[in-house]
N, CA, C and O atoms as a MOPAC input file, in Angstrom:
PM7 MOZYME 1SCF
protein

 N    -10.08300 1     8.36800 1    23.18900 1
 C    -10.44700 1     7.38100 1    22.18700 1
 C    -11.85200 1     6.89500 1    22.50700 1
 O    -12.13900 1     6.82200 1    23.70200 1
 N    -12.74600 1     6.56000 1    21.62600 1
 C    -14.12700 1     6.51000 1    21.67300 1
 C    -14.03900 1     4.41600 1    21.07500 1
 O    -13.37800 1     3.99400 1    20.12500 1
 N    -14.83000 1     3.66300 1    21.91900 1
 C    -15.04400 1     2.28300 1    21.08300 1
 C    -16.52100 1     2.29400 1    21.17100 1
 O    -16.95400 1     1.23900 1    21.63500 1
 N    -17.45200 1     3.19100 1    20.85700 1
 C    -18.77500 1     2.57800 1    21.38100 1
 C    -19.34100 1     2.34000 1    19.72200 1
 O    -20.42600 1     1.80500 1    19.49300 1
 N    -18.38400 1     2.84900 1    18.60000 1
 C    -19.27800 1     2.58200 1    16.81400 1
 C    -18.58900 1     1.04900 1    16.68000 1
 O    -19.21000 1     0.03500 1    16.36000 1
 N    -17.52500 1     1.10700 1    16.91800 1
 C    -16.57800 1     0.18200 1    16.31000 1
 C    -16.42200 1    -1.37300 1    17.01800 1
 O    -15.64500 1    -1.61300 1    17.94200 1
 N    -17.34000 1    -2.37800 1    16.37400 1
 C    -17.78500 1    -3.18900 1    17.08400 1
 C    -17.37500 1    -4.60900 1    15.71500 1
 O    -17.52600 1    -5.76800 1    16.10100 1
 N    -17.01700 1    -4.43600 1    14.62200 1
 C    -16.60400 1    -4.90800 1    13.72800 1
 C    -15.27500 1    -4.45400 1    13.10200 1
 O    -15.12300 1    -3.24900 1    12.90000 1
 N    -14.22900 1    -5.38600 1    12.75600 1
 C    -13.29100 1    -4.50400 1    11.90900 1
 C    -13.43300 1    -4.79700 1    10.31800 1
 O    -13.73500 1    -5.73000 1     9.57300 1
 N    -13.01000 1    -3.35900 1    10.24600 1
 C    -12.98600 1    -3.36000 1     8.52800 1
 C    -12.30500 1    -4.13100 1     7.43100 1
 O    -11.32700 1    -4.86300 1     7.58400 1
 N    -12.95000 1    -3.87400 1     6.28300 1
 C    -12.43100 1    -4.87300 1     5.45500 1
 C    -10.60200 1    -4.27100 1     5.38000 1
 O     -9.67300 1    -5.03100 1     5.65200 1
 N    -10.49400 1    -3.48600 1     5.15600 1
 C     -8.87000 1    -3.29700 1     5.08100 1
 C     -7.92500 1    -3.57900 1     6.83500 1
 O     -6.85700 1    -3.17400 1     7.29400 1
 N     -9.04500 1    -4.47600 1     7.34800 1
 C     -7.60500 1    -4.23400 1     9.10900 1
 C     -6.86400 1    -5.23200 1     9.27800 1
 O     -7.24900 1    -6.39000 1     9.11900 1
 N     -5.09000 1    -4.71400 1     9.80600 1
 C     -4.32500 1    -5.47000 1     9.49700 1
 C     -4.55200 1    -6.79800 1    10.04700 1
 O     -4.26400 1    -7.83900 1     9.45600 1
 N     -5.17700 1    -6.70500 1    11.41100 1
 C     -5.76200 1    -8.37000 1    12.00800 1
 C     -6.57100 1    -9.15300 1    11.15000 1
 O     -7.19100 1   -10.00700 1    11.78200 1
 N     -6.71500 1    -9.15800 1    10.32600 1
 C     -7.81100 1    -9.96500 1     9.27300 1
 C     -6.53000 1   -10.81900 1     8.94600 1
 O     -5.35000 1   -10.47100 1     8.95500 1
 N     -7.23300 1   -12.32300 1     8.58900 1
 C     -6.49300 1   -12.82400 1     7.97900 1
 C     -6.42700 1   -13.15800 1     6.07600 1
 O     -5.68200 1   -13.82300 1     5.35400 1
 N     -7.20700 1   -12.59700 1     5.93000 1
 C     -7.04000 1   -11.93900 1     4.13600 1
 C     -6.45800 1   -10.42800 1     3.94000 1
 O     -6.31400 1    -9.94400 1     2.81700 1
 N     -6.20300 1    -9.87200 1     4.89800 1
 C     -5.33100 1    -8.41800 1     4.21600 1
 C     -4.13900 1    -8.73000 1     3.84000 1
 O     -3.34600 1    -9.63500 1     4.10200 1
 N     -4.15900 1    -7.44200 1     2.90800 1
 C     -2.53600 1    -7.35800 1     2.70500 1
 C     -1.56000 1    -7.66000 1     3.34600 1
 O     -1.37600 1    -7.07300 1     4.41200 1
 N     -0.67300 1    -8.61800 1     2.92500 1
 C      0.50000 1    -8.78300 1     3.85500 1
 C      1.45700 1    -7.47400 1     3.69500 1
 O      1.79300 1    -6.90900 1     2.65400 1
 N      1.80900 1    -7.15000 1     5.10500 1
 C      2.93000 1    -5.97200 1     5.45800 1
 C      2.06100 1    -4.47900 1     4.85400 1
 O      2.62100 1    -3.54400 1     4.28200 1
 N      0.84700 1    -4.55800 1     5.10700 1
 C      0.75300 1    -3.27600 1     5.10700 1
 C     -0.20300 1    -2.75900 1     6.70200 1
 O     -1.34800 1    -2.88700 1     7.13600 1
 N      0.83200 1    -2.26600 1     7.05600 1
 C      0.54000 1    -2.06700 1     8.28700 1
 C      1.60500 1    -0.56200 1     8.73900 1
 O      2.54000 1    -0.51500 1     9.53800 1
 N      1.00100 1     0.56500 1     7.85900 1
 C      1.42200 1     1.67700 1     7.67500 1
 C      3.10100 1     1.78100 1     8.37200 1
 O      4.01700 1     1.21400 1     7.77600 1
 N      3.31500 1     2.40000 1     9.41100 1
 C      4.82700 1     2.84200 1     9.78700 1
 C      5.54300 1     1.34100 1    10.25400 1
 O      6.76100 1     1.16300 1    10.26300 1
 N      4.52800 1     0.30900 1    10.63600 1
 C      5.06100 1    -0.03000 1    12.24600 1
 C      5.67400 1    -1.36300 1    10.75400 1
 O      5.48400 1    -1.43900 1     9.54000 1
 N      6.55300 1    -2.30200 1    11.95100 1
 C      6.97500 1    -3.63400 1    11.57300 1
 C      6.16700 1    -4.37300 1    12.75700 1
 O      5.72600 1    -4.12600 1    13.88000 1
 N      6.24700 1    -5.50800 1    11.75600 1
 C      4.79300 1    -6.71000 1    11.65200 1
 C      5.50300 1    -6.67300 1    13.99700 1
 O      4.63500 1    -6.59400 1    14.86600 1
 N      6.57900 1    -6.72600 1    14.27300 1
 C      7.17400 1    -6.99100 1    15.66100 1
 C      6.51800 1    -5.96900 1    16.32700 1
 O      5.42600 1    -6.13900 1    16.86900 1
 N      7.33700 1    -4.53800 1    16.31600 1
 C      6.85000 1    -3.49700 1    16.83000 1
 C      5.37300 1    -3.09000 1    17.15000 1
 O      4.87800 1    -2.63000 1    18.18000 1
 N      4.68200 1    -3.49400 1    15.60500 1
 C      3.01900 1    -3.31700 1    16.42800 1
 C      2.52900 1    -4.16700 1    17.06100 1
 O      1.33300 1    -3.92500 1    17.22400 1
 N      3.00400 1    -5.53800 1    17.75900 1
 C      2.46800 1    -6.34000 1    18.47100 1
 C      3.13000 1    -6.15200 1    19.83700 1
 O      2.60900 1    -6.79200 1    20.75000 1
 N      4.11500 1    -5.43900 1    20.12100 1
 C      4.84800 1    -4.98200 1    20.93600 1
 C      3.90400 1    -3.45400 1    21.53200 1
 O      3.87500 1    -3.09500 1    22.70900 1
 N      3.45000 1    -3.00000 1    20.78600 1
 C      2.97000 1    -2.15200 1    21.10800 1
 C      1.44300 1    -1.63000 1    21.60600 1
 O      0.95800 1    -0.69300 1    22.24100 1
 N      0.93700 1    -3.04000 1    20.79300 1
 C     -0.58900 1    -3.09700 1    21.10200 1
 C     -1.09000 1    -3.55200 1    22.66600 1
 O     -2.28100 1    -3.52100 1    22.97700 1
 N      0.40400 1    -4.14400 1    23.97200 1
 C      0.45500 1    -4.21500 1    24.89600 1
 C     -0.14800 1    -3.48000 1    25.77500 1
 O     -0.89400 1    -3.96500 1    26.62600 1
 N      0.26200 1    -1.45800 1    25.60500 1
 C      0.95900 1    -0.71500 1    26.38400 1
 C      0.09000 1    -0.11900 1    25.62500 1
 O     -0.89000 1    -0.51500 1    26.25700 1
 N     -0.41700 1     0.58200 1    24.69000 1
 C     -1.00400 1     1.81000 1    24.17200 1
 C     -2.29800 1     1.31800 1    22.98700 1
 O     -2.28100 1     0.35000 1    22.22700 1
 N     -3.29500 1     2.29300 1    23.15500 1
 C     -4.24600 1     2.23500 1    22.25200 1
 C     -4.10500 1     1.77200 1    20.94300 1
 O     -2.93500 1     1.77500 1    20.56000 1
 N     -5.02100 1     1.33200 1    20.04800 1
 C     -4.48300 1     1.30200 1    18.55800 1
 C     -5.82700 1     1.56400 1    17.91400 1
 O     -6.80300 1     0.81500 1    17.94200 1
 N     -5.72300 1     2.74600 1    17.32800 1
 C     -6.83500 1     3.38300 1    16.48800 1
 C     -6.97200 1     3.05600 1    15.17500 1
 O     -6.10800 1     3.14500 1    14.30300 1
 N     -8.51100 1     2.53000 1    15.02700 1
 C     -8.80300 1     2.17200 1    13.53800 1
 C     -8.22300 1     3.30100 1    12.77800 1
 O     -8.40800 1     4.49300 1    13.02200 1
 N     -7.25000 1     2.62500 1    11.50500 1
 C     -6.75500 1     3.52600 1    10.52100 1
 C     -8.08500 1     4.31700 1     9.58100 1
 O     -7.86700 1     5.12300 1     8.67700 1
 N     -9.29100 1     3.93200 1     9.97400 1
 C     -9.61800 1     4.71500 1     8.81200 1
 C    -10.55200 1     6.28700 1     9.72100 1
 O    -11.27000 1     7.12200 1     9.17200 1
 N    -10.17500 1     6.19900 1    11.17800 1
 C    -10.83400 1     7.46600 1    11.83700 1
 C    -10.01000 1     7.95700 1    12.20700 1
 O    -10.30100 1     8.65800 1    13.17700 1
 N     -8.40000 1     7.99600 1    11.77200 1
 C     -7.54000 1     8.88000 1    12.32900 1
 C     -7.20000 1     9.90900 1    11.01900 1
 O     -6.95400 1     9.41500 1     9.91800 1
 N     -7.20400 1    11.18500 1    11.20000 1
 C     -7.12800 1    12.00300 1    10.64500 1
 C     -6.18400 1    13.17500 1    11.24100 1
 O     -6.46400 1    13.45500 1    12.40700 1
 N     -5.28600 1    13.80000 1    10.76000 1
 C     -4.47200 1    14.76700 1    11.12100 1
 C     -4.81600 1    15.81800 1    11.78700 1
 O     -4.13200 1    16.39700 1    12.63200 1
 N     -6.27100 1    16.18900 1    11.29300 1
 C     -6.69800 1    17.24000 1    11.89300 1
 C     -7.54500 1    17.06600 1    13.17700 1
 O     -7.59100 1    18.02600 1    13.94700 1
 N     -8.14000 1    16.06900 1    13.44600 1
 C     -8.36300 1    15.44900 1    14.61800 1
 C     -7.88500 1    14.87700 1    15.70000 1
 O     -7.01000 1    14.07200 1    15.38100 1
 N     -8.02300 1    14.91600 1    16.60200 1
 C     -7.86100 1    14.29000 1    17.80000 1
 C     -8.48000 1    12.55500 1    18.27000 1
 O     -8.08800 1    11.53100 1    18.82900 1
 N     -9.61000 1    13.09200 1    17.63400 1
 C    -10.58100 1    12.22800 1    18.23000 1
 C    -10.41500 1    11.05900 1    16.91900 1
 O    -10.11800 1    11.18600 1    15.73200 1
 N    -10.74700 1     9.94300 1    17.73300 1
 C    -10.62900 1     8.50500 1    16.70100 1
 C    -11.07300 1     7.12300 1    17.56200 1
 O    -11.30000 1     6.93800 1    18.75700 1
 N    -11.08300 1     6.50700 1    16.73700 1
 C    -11.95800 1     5.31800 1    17.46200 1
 C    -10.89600 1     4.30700 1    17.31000 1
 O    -10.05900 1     4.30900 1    16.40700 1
 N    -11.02900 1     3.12300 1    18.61100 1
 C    -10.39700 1     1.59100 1    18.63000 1
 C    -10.59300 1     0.86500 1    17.78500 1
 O    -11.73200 1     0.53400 1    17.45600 1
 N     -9.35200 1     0.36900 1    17.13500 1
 C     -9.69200 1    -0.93100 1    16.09900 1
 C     -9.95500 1    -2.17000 1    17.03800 1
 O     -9.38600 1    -2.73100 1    17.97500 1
 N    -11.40000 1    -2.33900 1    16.12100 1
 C    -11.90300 1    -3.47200 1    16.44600 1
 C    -10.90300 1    -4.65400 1    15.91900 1
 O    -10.16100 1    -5.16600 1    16.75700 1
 N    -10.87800 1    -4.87900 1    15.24300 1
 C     -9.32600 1    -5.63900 1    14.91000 1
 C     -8.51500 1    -6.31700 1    15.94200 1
 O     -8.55300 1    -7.50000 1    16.28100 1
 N     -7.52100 1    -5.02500 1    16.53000 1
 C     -7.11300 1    -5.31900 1    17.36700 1
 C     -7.60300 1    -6.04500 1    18.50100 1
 O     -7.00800 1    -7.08500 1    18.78200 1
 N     -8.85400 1    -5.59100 1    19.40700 1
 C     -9.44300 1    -6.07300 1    19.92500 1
 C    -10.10000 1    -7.03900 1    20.12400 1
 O    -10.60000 1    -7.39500 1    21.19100 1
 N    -10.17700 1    -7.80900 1    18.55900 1
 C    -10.54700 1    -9.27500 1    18.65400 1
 C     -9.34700 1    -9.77000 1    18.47300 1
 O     -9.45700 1   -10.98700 1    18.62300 1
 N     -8.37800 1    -9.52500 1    18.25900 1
 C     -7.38800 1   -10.29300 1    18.03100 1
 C     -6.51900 1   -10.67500 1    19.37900 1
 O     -5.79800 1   -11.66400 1    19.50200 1
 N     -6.78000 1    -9.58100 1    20.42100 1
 C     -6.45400 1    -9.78600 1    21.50100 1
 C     -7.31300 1   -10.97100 1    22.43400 1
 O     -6.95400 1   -11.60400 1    23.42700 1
 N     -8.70300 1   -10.97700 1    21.60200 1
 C     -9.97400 1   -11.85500 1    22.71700 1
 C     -9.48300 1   -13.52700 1    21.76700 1
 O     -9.58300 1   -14.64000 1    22.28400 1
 N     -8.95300 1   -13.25300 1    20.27800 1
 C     -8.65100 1   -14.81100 1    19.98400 1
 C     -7.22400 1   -15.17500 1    20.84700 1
 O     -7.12000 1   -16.32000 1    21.28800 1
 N     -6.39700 1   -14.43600 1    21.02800 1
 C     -5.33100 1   -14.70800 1    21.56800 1
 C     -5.53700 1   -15.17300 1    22.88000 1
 O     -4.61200 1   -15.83500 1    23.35200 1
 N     -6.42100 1   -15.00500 1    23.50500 1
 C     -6.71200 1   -15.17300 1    25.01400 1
 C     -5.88400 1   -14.15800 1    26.07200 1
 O     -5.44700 1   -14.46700 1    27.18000 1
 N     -5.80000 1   -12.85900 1    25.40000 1
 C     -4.69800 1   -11.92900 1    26.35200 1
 C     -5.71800 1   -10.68200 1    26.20400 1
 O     -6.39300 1   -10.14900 1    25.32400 1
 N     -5.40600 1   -10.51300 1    27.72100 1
 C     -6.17700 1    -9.00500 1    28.05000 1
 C     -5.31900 1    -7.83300 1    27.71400 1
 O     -4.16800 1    -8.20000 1    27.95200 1
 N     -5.30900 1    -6.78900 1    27.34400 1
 C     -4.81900 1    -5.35700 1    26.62400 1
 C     -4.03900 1    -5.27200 1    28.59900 1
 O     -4.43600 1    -5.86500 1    29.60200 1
 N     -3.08800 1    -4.47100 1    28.46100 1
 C     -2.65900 1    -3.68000 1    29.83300 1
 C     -3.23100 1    -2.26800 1    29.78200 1
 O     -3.29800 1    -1.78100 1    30.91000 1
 N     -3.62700 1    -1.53000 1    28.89000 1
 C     -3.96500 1    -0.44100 1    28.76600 1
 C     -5.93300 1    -0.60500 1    28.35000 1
 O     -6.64800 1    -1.14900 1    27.50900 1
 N     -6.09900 1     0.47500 1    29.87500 1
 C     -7.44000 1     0.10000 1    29.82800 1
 C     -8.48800 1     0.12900 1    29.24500 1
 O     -9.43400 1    -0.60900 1    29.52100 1
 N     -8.48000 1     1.54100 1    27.76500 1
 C     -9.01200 1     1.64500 1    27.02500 1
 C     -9.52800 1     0.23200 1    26.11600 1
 O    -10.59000 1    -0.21800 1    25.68700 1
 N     -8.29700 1    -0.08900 1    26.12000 1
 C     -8.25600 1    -1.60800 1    24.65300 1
 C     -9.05200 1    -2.50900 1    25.71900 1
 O    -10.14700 1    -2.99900 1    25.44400 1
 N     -8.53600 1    -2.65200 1    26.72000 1
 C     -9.54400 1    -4.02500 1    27.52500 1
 C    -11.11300 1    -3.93500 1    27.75200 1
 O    -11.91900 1    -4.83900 1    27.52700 1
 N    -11.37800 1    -2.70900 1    28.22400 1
 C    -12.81300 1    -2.34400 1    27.72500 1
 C    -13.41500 1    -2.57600 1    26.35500 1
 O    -14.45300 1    -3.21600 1    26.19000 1
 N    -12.60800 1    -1.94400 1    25.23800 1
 C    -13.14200 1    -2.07200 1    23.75200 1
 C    -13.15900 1    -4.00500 1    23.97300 1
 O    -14.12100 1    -4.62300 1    23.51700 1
 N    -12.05600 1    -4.73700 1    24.66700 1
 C    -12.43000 1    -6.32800 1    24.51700 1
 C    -13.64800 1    -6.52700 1    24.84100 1
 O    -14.41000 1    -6.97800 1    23.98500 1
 N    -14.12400 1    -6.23300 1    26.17000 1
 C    -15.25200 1    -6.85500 1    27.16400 1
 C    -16.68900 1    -6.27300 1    25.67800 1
 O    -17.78500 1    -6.83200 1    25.72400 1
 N    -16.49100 1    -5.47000 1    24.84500 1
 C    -17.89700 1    -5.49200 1    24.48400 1
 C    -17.66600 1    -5.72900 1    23.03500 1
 O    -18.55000 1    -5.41700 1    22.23700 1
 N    -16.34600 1    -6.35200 1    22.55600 1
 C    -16.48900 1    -7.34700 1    21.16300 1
 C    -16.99000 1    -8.78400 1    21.41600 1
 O    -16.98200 1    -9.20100 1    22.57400 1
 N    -17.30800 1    -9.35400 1    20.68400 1
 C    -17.41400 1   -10.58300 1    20.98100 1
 C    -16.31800 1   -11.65600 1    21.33000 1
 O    -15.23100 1   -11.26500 1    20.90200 1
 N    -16.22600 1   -12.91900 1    21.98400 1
 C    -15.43400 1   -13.42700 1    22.14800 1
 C    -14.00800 1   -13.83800 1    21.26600 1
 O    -12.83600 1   -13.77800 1    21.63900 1
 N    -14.56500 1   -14.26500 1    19.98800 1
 C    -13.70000 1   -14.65100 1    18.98300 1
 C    -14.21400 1   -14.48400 1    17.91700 1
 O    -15.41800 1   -14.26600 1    17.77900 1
 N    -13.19400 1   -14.57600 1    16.77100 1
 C    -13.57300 1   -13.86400 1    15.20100 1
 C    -12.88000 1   -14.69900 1    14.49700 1
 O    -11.67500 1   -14.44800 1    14.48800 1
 N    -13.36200 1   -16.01200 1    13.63500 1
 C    -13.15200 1   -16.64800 1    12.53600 1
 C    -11.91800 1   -15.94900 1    11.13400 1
 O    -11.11800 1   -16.54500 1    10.41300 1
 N    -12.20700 1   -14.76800 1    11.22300 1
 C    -11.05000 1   -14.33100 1    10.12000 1
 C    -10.36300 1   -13.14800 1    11.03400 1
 O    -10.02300 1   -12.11700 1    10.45500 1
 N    -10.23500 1   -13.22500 1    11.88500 1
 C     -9.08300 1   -12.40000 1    12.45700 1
 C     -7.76800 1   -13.45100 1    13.18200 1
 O     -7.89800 1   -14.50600 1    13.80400 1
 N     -6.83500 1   -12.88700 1    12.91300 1
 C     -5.44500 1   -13.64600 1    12.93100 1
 C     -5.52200 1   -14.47600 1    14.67600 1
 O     -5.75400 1   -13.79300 1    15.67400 1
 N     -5.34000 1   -15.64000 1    14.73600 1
 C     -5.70900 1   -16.49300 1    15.89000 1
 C     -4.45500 1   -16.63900 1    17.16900 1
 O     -4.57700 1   -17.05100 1    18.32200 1
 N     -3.20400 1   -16.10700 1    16.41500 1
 C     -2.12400 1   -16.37000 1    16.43800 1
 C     -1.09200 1   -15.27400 1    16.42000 1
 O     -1.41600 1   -14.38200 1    15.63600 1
 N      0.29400 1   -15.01600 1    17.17100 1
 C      0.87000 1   -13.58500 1    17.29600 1
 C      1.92700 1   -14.21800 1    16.56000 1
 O      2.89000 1   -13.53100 1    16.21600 1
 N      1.85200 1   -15.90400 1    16.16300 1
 C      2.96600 1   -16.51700 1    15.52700 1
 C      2.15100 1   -16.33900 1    13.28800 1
 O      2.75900 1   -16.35200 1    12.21800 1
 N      1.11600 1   -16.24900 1    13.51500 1
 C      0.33400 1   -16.34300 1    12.61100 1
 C      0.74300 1   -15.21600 1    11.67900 1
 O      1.38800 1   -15.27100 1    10.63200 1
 N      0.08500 1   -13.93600 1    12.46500 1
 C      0.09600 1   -12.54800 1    12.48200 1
 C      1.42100 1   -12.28500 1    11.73800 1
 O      1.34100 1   -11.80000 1    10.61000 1
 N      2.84900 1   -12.60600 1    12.35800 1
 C      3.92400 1   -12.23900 1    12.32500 1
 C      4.20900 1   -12.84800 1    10.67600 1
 O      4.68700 1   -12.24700 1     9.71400 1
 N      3.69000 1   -14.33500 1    10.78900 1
 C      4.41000 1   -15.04500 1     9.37900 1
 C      3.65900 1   -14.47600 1     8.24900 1
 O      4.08700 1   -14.61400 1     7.10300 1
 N      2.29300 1   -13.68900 1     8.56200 1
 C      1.69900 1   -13.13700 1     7.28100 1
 C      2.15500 1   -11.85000 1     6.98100 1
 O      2.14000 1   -11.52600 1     5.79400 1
 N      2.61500 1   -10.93900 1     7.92700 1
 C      2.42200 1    -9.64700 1     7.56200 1
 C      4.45300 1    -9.58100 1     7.48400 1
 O      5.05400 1    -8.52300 1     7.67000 1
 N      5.12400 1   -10.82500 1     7.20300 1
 C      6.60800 1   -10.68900 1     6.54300 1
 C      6.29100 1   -10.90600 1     5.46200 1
 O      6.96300 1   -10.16900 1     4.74000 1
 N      5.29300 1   -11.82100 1     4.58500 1
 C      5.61800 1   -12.58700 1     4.21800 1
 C      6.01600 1   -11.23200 1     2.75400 1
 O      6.45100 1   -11.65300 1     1.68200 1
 N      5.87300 1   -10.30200 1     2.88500 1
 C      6.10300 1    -9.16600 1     2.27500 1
 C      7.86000 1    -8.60700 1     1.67600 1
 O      8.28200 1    -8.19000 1     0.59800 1
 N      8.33200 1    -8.81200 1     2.68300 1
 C      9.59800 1    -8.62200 1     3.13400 1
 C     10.51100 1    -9.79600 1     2.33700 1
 O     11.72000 1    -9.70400 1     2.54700 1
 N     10.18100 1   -10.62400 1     1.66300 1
 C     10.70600 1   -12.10600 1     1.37600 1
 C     11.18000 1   -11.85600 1     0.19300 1
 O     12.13700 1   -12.53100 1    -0.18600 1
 N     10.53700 1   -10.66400 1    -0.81300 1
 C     10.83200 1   -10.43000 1    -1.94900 1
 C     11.66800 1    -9.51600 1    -2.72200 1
 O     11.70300 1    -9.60000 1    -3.95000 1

């Protein structure tokens, strides 16, 4: 996994707090915060089938530096150390995160 382009996240990433609620391709709003612990999480828009290669969501990575929690997996903690500290519209909160991306599920 490569973080040296991806230094902003995109307008469609699920850590924003204006995206779509519950679209957050396979995973449930639990599971991908469960998972962003332990393993990489690649911006959705450089993963491609036929590739290998893909880059860190910045997303994630600020969302981990608003949370005040370091990644366990060392890739993601590196991509932290060279985002900036904190991000005004990325989700502040894993209680936040969770109540936006159900709020899908309600209907």
């Amino acid at each position: 996994m490569s973080y040296d382009d991806l230094k902003q996240p995109c307008n469609q990433c699920p850590f924003r707090v204006n995206c779509i609620p519950g679209w957050l391709g396979p995973w449930s709003p639990e599971a991908l915060l469960e998972s962003l612990v332990h393993e990489p999480f690649p911006c959705h828009l450089t993963v491609t089938l036929t590739e290998k290669e893909y880059k860190g969501c910045a997303g994630a990575g600020l969302f981990f530096n608003n949370i005040l929690e370091i990644s366990r997996h060392p890739d993601t903690s590196k991509h932290q150390k060279v985002l900036d500290k904190s991000s005004d519209d990325i989700f502040t909160s894993k209680q936040r995160f969770l109540a936006h991306h159900k709020k899908w599920r309600k209907k």
